[in-house]
N, C-alpha and C positions, 0 to 999 in steps of 0.2 A: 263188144269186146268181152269178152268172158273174163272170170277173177282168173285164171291161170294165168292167160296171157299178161295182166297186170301186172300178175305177181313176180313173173319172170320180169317185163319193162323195166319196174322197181327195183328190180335185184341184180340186174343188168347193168343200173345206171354208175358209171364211174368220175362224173362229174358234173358239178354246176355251171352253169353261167351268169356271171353277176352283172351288174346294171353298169356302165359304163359311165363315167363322168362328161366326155364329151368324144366325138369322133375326130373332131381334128385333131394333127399331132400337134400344135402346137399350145394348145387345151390342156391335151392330156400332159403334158409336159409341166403348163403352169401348176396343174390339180396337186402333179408331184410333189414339186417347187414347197406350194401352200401346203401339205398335207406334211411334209418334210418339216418346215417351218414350226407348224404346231406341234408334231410328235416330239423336235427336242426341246422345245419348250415344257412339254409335258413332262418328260423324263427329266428336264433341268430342273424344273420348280419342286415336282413331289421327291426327285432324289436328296435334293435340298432338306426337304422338310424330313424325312427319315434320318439324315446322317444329324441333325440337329439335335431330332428329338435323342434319338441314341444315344447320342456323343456326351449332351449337355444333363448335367444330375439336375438342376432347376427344372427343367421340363418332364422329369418321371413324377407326373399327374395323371390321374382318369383322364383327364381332356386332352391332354398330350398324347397321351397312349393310344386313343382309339382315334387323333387324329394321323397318328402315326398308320395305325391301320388302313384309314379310308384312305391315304396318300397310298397305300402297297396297291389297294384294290382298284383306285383309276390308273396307276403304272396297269397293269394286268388288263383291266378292260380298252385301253387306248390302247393295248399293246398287240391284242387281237385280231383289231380290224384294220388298223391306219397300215400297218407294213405291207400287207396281203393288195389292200387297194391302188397305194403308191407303186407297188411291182406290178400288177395289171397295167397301170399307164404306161412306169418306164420302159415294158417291155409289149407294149398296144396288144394285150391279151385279156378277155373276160370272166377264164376257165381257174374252177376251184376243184380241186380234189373230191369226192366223198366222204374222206377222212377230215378233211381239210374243213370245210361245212358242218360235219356233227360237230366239231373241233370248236368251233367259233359258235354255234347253238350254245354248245353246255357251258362254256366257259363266259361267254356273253353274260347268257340267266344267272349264273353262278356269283359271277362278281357283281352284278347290279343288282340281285337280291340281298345280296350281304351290303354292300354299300346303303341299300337302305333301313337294313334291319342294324345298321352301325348308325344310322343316322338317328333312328328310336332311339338307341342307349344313348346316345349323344345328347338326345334330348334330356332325359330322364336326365344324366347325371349334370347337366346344365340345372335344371327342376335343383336336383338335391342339393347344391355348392352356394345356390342362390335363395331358397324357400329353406333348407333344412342345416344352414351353414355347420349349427350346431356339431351334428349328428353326420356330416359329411364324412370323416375320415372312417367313421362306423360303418356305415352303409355303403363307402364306396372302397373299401379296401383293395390293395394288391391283386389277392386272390380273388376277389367279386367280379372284379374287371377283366382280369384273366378268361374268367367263366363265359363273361357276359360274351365276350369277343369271339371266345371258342364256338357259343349257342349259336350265335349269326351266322360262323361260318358253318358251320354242321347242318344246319338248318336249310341254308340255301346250297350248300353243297347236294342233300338230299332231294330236296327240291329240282335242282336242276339234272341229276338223274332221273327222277321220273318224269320227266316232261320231253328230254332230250330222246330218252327211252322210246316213248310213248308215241312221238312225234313222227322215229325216222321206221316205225315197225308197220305204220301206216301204207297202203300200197302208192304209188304215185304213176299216175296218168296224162298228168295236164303239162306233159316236157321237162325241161327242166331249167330253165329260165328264171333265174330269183331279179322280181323287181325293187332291188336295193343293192348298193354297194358292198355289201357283207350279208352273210347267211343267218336269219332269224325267223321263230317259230312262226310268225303269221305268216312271213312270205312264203315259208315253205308247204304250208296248208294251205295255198290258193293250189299247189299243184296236184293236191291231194285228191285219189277219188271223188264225187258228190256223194255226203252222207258218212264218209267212210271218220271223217275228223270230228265228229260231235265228241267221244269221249276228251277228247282232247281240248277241246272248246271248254268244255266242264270243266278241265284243271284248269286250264286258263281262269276261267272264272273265280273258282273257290280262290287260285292265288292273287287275283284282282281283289277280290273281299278280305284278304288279310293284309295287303298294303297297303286298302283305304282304312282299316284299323289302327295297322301303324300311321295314316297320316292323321287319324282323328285323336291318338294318343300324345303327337308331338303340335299340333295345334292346341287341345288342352293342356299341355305342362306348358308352352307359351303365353296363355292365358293366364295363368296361375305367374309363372316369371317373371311375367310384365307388371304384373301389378304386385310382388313384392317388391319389385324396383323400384317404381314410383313412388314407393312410400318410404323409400332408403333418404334420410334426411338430408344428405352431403350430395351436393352438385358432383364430387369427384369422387364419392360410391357409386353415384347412377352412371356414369360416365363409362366405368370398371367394369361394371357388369353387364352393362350395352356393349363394351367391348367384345365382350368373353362369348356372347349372343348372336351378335346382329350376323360375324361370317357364319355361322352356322345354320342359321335362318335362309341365309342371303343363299347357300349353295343348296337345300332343301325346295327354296322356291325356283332355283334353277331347274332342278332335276324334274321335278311334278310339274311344273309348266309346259315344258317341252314335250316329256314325255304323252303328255295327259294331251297335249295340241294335238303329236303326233298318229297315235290312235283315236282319240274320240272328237277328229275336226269332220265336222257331216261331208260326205262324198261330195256334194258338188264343191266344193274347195282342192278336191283334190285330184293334184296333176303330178306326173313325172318330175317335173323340175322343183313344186313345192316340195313334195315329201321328202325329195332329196334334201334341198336345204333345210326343213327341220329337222331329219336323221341326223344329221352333221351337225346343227345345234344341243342334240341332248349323247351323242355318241362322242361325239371328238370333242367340242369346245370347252365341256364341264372336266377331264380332267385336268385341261392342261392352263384355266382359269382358276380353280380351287386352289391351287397354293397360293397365288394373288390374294385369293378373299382374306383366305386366313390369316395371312402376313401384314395385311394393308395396314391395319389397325392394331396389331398385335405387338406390343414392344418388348416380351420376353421373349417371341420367334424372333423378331428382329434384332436382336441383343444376341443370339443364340447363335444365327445366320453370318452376324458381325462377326464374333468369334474364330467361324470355320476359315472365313479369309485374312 
């Protein structure tokens, strides 16, 4: 096949096909059901945690603030995929738009690179409130925070133009069949000419080596965390500060577990019906479980929450 004809294929193509949850209707029906179930879950718990923090003057803190954020940014990334999937069932159809596909790439990469470049400052200002109490109100100001939130998002905003860019300018050959229930960069470079996605491989990689940065940054300020902790004299300081930690920990090793399963489990493990099920565990379960983490143990959200009703 010559690159013209490619190049026309490619530029011809005006829709995806995504991976089906199950063929029977009465499957696809349940998928709904479950898929329904969790998204208002999702949208109940982090709407919760926004009008909270908003509403409530106790909670305008660094850690309120940017947990405020990371609640916008799983609204928006659960928001993406779970409705688009759920209408494929209820209406037994496969088929994404074009639009629809780049649409779900950028915005995908977008929110879950800033979700963890918010998960760093989160760290960081955990670090400062716990190691630098002193010097906390200094170092984490209004306007710092501001900053800090703005960088993550600008950062990964750009970021997910140039990959989204990169990706769909690629010629495509190999159909158009994506093997996952939502449209993303690796599935769509299996349909990629041979050879033709190496630069593209490259960004992927370079932004591999700066999230295993940010995960060797928020591993060392927990290292550092924990053992000022320890050495905090009062059974009900250490208690405080484990508090104010452990959900934050707890939804970081959520995210990197999963994610980290999902791409780097050696091929023989992997089959159609696992991947699926781990997509589903680090795409849909993580936002619509995080306002749990954060709340479980939390009694100024929960005094806050109190409040609203």
């Amino acid at each position: 096949m010559s690159r013209e004809s490619v190049m026309s294929n490619s530029s011809s193509l005006n829709e995806f096909l995504l991976l089906p949850f199950a063929d029977m209707r009465e499957l696809q029906l349940l998928h709904f059901v479950l898929f329904l179930g969790i998204y208002l879950a999702a949208l109940l718990g982090n709407g919760l945690i926004i009008t909270a923090v908003a509403c409530d003057h106790h909670l305008h803190t660094p850690m309120y603030f940017f947990l405020l954020n990371l609640s916008v940014l799983d609204l928006g990334s659960i928001s993406i995929t779970v409705p688009k999937s759920m209408a494929n069932s209820l209406w037994d159809t496969r088929a994404i738009s074009c639009s629809g596909c780049v649409a779900q790439v950028f915005f995908l990469f977008f929110l879950y690179s800033a979700e963890f470049y918010l998960l760093t400052v989160m760290a960081y200002d955990r670090f400062v409130a716990i190691c630098r109490p002193l010097h906390c109100g200094a170092i984490m100001g209004t306007r710092t925070c501001v900053k800090m939130a703005a960088a993550a998002w600008a950062s990964a905003f750009l970021k997910a133009v140039m990959h989204t860019s990169d990706t769909f300018s690629l010629p495509l050959c190999q159909g158009n069949t994506v093997d996952q229930f939502f449209c993303e960069i690796p599935q769509i470079l299996k349909l990629v000419c041979s050879d033709s996605y190496l630069r593209e491989v490259g960004l992927i990689v370079i932004s591999l080596c700066l999230v295993f940065g940010c995960f060797v940054f928020i591993v060392l300020s927990y290292v550092q965390i924990f053992s000022a902790v320890l050495r905090i004299p009062s059974e009900q300081g250490r208690q405080k500060a484990f508090s104010t930690c452990l959900p934050h920990l707890a939804v970081v090793s959520l995210l990197v577990s999963t994610v980290m399963f999902a791409y780097l489990k050696p091929p023989s493990l992997s089959s159609p019906a696992l991947d699926l099920v781990v997509t589903v565990l680090y795409a849909v379960v993580p936002p619509a479980v995080n306002p749990l983490i954060y709340s479980m143990r939390n009694k100024e959200l929960k005094d806050a929450l109190k409040k609203l009703f």
